[in-house]
mmCIF file of the N, C-alpha and C atoms, coordinates in Angstrom:
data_MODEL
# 
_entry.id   MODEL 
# 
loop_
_atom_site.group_PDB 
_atom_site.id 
_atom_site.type_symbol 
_atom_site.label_atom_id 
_atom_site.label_alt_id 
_atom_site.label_comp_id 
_atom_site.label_asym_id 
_atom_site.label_entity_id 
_atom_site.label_seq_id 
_atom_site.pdbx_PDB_ins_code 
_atom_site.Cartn_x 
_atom_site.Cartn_y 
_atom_site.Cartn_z 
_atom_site.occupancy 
_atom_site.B_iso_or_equiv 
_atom_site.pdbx_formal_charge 
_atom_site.auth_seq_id 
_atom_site.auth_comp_id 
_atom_site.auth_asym_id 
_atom_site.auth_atom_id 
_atom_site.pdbx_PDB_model_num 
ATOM 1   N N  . UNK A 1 1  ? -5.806  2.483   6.111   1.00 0.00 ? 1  UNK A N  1 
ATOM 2   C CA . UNK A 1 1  ? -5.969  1.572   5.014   1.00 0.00 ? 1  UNK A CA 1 
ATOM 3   C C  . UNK A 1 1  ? -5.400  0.212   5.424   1.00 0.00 ? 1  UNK A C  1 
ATOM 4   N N  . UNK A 1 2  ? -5.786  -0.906  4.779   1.00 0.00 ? 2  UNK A N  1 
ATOM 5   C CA . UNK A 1 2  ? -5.749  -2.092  5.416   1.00 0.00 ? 2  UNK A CA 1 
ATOM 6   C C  . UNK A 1 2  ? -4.962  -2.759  3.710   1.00 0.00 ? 2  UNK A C  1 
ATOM 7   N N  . UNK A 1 3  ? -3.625  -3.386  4.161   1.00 0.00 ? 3  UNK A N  1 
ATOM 8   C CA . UNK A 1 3  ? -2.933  -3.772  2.624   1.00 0.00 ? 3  UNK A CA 1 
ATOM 9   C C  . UNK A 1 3  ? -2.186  -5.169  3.123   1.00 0.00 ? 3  UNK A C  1 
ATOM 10  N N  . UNK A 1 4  ? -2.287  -6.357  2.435   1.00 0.00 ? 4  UNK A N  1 
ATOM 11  C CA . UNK A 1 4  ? -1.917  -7.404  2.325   1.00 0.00 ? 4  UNK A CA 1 
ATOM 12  C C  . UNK A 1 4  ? -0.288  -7.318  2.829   1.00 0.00 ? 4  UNK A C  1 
ATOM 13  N N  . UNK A 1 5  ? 0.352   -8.385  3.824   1.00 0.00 ? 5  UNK A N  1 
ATOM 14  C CA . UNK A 1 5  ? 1.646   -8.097  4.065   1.00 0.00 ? 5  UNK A CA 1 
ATOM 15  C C  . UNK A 1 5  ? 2.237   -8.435  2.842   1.00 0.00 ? 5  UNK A C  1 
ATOM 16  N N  . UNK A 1 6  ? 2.215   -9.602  2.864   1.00 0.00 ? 6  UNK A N  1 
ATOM 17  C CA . UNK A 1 6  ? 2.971   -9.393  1.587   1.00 0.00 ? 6  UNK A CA 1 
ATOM 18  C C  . UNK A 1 6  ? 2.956   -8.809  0.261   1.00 0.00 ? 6  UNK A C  1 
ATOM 19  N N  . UNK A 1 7  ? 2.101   -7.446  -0.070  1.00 0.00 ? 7  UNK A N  1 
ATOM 20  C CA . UNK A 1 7  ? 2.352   -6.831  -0.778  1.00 0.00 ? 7  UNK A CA 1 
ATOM 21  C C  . UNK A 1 7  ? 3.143   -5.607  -0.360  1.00 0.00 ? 7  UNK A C  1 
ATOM 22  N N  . UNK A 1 8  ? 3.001   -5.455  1.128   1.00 0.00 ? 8  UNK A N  1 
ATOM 23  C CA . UNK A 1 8  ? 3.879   -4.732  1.919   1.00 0.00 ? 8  UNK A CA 1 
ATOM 24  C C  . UNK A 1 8  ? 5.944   -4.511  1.666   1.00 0.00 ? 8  UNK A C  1 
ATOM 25  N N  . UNK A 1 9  ? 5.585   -6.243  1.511   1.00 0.00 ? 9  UNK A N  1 
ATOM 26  C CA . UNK A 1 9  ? 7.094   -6.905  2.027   1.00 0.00 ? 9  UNK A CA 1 
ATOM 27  C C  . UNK A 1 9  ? 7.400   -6.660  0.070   1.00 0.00 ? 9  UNK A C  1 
ATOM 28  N N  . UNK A 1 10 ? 6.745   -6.635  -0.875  1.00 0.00 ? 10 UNK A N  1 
ATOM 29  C CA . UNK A 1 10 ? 6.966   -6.717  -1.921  1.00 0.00 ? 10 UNK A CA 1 
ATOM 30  C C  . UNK A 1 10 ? 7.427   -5.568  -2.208  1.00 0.00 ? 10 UNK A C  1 
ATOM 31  N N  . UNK A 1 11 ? 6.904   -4.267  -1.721  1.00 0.00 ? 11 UNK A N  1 
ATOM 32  C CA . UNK A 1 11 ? 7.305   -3.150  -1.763  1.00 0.00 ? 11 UNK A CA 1 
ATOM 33  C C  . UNK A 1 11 ? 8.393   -2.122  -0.985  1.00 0.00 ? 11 UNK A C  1 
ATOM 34  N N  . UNK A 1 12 ? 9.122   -3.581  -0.707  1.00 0.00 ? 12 UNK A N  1 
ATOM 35  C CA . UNK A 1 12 ? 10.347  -3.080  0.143   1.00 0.00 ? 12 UNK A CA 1 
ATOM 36  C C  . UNK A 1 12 ? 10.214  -2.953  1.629   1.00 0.00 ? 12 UNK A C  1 
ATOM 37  N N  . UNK A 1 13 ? 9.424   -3.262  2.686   1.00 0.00 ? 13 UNK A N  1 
ATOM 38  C CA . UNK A 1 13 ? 9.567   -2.443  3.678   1.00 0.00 ? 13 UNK A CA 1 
ATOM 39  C C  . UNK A 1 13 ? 10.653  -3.644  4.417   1.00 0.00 ? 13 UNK A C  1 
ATOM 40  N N  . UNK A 1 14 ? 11.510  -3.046  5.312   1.00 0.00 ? 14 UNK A N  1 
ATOM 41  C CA . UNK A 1 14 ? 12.276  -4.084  5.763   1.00 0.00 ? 14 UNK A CA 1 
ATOM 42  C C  . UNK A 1 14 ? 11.595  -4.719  7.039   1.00 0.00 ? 14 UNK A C  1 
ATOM 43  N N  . UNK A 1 15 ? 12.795  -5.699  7.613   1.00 0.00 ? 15 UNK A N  1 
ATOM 44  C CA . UNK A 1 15 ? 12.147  -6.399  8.550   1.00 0.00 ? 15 UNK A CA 1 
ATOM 45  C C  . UNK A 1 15 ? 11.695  -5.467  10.044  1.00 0.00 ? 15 UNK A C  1 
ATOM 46  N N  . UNK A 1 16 ? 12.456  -4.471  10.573  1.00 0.00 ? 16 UNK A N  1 
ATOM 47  C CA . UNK A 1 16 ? 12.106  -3.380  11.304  1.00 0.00 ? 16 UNK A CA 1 
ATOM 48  C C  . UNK A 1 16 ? 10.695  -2.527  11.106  1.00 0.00 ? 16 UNK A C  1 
ATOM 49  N N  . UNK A 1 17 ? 10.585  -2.237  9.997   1.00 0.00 ? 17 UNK A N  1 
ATOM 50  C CA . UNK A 1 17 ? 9.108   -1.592  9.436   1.00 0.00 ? 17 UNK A CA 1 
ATOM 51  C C  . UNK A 1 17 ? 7.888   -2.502  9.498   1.00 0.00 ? 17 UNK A C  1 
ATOM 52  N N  . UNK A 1 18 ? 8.259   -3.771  9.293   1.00 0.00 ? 18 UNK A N  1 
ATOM 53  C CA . UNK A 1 18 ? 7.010   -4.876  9.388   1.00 0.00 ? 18 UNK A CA 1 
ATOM 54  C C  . UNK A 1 18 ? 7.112   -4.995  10.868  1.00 0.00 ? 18 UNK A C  1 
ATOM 55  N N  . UNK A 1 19 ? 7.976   -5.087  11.116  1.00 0.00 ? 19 UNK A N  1 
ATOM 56  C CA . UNK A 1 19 ? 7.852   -5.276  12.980  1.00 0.00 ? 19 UNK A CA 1 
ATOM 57  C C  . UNK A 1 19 ? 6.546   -4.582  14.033  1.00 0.00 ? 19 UNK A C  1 
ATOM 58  N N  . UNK A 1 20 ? 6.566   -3.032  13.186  1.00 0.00 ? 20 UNK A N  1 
ATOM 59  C CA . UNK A 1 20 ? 6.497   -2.254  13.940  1.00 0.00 ? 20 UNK A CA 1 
ATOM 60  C C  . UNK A 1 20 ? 4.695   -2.031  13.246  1.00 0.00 ? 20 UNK A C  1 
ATOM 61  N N  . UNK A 1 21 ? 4.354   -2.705  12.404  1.00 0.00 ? 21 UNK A N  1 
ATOM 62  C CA . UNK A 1 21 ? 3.381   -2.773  11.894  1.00 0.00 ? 21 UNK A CA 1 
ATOM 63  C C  . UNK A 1 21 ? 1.690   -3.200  12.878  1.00 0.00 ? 21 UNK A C  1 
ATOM 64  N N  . UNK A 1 22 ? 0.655   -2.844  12.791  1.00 0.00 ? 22 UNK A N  1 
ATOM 65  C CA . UNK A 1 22 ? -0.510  -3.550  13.511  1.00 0.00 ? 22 UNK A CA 1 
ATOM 66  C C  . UNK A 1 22 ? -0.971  -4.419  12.459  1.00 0.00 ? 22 UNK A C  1 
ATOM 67  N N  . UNK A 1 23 ? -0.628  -5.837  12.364  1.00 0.00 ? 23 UNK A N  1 
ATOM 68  C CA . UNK A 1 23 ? -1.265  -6.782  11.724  1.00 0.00 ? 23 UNK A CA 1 
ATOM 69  C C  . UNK A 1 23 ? -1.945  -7.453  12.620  1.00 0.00 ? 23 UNK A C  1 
ATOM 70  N N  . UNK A 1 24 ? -3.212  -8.228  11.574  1.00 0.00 ? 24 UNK A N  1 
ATOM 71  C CA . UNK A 1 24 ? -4.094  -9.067  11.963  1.00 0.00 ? 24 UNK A CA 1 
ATOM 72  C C  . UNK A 1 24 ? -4.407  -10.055 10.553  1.00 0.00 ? 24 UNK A C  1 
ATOM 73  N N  . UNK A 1 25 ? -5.391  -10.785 10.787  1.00 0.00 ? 25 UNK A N  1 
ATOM 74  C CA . UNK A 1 25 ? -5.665  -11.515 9.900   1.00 0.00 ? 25 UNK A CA 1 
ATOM 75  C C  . UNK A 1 25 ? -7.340  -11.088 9.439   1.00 0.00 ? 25 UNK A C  1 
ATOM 76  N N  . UNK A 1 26 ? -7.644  -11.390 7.883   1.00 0.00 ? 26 UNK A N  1 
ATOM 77  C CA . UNK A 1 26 ? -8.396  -11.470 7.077   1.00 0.00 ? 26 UNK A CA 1 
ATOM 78  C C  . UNK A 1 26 ? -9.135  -12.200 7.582   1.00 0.00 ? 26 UNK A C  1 
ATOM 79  N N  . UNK A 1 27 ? -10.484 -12.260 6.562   1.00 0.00 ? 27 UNK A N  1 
ATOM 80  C CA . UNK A 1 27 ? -11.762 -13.428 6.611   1.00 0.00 ? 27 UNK A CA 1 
ATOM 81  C C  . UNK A 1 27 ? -11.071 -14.478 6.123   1.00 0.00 ? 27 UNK A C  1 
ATOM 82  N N  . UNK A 1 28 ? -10.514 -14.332 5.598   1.00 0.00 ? 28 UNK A N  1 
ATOM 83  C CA . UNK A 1 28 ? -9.591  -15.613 4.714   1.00 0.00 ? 28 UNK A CA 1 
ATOM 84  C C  . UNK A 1 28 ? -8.091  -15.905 5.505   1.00 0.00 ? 28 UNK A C  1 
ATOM 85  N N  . UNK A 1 29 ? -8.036  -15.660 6.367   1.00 0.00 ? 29 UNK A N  1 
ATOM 86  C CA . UNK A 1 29 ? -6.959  -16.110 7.037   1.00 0.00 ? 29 UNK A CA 1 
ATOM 87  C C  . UNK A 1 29 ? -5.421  -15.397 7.040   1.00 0.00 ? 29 UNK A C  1 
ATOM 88  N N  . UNK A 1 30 ? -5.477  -14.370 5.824   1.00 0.00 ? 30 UNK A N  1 
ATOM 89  C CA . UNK A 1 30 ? -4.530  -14.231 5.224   1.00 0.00 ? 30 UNK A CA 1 
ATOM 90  C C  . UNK A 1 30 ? -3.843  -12.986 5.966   1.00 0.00 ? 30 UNK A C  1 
ATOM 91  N N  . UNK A 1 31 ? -2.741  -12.742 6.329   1.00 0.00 ? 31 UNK A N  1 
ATOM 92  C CA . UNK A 1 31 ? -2.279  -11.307 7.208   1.00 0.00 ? 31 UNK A CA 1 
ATOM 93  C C  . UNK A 1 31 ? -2.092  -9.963  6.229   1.00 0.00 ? 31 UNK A C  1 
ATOM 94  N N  . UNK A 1 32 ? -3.098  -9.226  7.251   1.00 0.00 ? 32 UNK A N  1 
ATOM 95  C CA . UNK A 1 32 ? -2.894  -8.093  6.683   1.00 0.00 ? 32 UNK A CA 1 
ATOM 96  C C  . UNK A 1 32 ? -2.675  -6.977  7.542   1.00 0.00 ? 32 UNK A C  1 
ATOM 97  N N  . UNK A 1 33 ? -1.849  -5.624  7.166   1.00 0.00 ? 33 UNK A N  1 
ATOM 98  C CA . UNK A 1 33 ? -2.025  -4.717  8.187   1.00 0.00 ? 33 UNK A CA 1 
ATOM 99  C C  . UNK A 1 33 ? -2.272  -2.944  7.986   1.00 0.00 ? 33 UNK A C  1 
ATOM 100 N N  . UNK A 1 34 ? -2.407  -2.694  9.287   1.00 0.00 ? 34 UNK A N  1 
ATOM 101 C CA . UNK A 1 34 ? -3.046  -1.324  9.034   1.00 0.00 ? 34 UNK A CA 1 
ATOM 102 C C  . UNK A 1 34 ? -1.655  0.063   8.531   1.00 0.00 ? 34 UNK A C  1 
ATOM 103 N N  . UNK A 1 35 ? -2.094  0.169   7.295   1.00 0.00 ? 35 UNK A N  1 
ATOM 104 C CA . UNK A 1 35 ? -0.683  1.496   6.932   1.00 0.00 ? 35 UNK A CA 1 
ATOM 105 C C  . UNK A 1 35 ? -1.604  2.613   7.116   1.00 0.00 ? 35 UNK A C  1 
ATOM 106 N N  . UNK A 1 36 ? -0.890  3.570   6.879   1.00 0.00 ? 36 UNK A N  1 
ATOM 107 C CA . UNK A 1 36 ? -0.583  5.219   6.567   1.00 0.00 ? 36 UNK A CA 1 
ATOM 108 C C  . UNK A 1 36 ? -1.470  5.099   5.000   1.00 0.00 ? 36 UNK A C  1 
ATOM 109 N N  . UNK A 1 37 ? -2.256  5.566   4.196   1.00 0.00 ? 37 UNK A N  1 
ATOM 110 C CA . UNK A 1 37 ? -2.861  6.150   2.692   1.00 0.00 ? 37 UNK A CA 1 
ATOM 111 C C  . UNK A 1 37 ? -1.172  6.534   2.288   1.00 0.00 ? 37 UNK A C  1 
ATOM 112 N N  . UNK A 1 38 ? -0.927  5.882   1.175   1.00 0.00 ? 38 UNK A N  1 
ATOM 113 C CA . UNK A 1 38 ? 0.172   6.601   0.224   1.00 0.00 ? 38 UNK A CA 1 
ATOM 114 C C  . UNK A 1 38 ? 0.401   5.926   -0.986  1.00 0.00 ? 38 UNK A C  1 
ATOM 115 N N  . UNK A 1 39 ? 1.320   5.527   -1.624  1.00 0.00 ? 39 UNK A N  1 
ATOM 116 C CA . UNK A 1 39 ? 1.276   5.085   -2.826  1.00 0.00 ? 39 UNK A CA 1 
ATOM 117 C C  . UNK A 1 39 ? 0.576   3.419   -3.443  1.00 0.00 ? 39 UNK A C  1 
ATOM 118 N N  . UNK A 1 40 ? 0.467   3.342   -2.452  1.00 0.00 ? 40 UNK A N  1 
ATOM 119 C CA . UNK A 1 40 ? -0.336  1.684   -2.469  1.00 0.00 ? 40 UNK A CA 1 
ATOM 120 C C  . UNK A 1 40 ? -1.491  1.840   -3.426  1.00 0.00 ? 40 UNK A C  1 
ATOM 121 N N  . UNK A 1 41 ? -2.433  2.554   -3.363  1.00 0.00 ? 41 UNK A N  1 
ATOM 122 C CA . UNK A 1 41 ? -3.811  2.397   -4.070  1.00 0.00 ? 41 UNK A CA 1 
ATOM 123 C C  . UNK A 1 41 ? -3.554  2.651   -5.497  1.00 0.00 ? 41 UNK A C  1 
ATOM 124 N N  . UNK A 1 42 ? -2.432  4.123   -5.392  1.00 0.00 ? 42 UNK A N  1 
ATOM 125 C CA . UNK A 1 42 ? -2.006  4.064   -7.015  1.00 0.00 ? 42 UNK A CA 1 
ATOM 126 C C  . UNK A 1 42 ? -1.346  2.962   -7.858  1.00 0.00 ? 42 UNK A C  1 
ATOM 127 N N  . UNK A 1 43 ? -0.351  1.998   -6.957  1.00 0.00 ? 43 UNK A N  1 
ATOM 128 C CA . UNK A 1 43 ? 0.179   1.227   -7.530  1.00 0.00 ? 43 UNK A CA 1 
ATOM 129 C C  . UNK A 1 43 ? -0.872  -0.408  -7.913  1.00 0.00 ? 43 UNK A C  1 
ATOM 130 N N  . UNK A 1 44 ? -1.593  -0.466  -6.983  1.00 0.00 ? 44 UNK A N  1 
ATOM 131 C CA . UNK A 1 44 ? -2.642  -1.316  -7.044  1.00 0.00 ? 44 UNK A CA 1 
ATOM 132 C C  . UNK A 1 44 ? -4.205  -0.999  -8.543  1.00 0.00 ? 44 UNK A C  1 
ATOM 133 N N  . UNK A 1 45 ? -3.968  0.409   -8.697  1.00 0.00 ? 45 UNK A N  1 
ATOM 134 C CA . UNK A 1 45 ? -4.845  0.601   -9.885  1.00 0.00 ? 45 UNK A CA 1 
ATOM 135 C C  . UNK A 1 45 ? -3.477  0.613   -10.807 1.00 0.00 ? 45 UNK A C  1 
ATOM 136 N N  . UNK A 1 46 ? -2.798  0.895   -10.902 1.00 0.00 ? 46 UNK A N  1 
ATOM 137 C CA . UNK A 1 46 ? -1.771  0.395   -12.262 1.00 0.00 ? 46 UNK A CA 1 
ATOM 138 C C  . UNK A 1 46 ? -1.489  -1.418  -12.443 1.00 0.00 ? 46 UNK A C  1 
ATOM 139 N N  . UNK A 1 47 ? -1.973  -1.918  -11.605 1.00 0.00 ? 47 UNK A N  1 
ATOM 140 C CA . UNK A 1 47 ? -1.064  -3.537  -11.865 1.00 0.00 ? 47 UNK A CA 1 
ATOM 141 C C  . UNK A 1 47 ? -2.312  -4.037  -12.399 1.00 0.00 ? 47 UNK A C  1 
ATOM 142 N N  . UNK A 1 48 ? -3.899  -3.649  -11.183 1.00 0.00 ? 48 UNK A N  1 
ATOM 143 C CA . UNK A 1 48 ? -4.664  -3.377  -12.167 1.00 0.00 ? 48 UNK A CA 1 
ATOM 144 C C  . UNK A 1 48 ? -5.784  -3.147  -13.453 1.00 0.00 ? 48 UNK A C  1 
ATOM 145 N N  . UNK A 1 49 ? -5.931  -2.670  -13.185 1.00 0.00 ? 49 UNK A N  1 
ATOM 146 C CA . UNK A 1 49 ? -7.136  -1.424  -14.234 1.00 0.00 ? 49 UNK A CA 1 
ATOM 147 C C  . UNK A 1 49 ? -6.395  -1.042  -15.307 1.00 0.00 ? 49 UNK A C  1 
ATOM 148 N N  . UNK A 1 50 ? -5.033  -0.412  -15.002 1.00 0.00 ? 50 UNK A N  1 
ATOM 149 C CA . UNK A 1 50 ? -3.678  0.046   -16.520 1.00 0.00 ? 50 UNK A CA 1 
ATOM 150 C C  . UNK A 1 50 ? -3.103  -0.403  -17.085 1.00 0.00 ? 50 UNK A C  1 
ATOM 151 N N  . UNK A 1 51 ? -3.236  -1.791  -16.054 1.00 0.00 ? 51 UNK A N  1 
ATOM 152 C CA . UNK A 1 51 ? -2.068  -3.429  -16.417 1.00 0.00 ? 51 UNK A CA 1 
ATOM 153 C C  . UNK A 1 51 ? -1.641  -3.002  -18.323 1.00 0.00 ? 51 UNK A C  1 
ATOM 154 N N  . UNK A 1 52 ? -3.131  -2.857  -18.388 1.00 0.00 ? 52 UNK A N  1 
ATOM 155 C CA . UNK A 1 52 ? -2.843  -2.789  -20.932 1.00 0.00 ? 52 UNK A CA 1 
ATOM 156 C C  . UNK A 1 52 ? -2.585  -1.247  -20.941 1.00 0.00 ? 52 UNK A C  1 
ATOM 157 N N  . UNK A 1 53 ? -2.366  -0.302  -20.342 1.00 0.00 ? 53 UNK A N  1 
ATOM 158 C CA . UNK A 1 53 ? -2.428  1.135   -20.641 1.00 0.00 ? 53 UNK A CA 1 
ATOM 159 C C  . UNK A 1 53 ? -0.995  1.135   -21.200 1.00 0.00 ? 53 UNK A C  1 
ATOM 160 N N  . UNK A 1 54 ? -1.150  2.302   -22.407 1.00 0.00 ? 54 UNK A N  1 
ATOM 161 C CA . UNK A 1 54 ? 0.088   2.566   -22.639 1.00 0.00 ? 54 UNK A CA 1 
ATOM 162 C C  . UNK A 1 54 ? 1.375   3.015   -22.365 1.00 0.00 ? 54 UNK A C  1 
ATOM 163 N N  . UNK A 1 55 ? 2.441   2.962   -22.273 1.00 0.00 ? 55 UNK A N  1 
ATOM 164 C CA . UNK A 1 55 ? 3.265   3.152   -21.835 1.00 0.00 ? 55 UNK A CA 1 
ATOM 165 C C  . UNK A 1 55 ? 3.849   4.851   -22.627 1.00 0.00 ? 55 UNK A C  1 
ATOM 166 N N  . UNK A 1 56 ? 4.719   5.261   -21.794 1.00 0.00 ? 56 UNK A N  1 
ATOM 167 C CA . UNK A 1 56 ? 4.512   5.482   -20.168 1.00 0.00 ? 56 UNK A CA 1 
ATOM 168 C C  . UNK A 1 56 ? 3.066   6.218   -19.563 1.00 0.00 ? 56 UNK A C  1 
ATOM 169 N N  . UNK A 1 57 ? 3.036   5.648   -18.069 1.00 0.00 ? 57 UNK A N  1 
ATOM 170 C CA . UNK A 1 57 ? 2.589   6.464   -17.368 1.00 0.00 ? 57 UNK A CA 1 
ATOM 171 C C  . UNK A 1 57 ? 3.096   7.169   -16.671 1.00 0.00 ? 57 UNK A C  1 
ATOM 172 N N  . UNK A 1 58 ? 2.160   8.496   -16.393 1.00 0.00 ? 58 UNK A N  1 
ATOM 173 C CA . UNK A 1 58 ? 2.243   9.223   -15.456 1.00 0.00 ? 58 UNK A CA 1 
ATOM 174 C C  . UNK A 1 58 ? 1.370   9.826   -14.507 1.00 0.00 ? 58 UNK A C  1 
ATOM 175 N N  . UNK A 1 59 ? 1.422   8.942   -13.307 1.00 0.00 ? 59 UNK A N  1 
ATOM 176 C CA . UNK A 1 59 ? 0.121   9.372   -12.388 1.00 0.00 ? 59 UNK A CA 1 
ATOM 177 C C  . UNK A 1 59 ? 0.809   9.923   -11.106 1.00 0.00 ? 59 UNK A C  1 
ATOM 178 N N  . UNK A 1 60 ? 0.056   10.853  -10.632 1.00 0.00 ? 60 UNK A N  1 
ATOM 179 C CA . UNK A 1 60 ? 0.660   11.198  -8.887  1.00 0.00 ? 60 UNK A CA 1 
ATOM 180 C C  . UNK A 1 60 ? -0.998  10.839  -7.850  1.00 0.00 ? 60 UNK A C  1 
ATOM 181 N N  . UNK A 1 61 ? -0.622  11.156  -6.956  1.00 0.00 ? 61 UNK A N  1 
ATOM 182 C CA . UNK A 1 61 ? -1.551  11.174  -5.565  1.00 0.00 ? 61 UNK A CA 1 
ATOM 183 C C  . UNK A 1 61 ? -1.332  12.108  -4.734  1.00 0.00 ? 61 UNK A C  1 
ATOM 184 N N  . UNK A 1 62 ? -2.338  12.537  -4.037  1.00 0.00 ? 62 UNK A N  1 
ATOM 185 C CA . UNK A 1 62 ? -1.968  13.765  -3.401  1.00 0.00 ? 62 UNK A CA 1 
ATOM 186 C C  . UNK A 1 62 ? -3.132  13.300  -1.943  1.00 0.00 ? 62 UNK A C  1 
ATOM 187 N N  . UNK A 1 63 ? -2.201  13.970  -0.914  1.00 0.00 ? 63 UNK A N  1 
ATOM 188 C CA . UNK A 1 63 ? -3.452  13.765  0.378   1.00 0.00 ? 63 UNK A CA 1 
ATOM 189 C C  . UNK A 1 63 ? -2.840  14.782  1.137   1.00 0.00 ? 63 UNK A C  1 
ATOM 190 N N  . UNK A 1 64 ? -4.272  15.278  2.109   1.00 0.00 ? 64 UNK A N  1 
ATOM 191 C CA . UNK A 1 64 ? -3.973  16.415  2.803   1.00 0.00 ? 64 UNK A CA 1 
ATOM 192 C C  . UNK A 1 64 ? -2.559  15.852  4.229   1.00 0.00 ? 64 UNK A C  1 
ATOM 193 N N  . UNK A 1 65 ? -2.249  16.961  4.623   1.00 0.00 ? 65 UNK A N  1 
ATOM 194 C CA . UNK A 1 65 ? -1.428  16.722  5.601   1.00 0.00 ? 65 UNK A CA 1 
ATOM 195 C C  . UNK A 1 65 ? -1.852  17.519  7.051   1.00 0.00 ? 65 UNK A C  1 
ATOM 196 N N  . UNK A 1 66 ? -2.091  17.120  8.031   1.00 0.00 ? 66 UNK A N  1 
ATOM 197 C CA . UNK A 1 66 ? -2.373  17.673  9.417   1.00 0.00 ? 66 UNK A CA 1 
ATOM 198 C C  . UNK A 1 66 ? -1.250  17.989  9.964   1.00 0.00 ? 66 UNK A C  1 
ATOM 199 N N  . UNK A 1 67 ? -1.294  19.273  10.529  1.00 0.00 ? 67 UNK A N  1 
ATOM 200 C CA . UNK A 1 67 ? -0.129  20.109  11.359  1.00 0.00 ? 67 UNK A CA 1 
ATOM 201 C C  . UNK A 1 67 ? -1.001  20.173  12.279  1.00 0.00 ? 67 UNK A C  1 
ATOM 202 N N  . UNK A 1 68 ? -0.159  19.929  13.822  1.00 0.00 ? 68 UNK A N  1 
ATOM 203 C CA . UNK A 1 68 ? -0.184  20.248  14.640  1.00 0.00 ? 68 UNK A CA 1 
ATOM 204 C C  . UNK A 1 68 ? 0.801   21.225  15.212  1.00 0.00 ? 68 UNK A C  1 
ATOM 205 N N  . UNK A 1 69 ? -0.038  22.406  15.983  1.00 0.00 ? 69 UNK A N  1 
ATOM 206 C CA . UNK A 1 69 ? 0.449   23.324  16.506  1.00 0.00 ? 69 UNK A CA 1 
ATOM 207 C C  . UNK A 1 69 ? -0.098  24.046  17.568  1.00 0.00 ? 69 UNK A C  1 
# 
């Protein structure tokens, strides 16, 4: 998945975690980089599509996990 840095940096990751990040830039110039699928898409449909939903929510996400063995 491909997520805006600075929504990255908004969501806490420190300066070590952005380091270690594969960024590039947008059509628009703007840096973005390649994460891991995890809570990003949920939090991005709550700010939003739910922005007016009532309070509280409660949503989860779920994704498969690969074992190697």
């Amino acid at each position: 998945m491909v997520e805006s840095i600075e929504v990255l940096r908004a969501l806490g990751l420190n300066a070590e975690q952005q380091r270690r990040l594969f960024k590039f830039s947008d059509a628009r110039g703007e840096v973005v980089a390649l994460v891991a699928s995890g809570p990003f898409p949920v939090a991005r449909l709550v700010a939003g599509k739910l922005r007016a939903a009532a309070l509280p929510l409660r949503l989860c996400y779920s994704r498969a996990v690969a074992v190697r063995g």
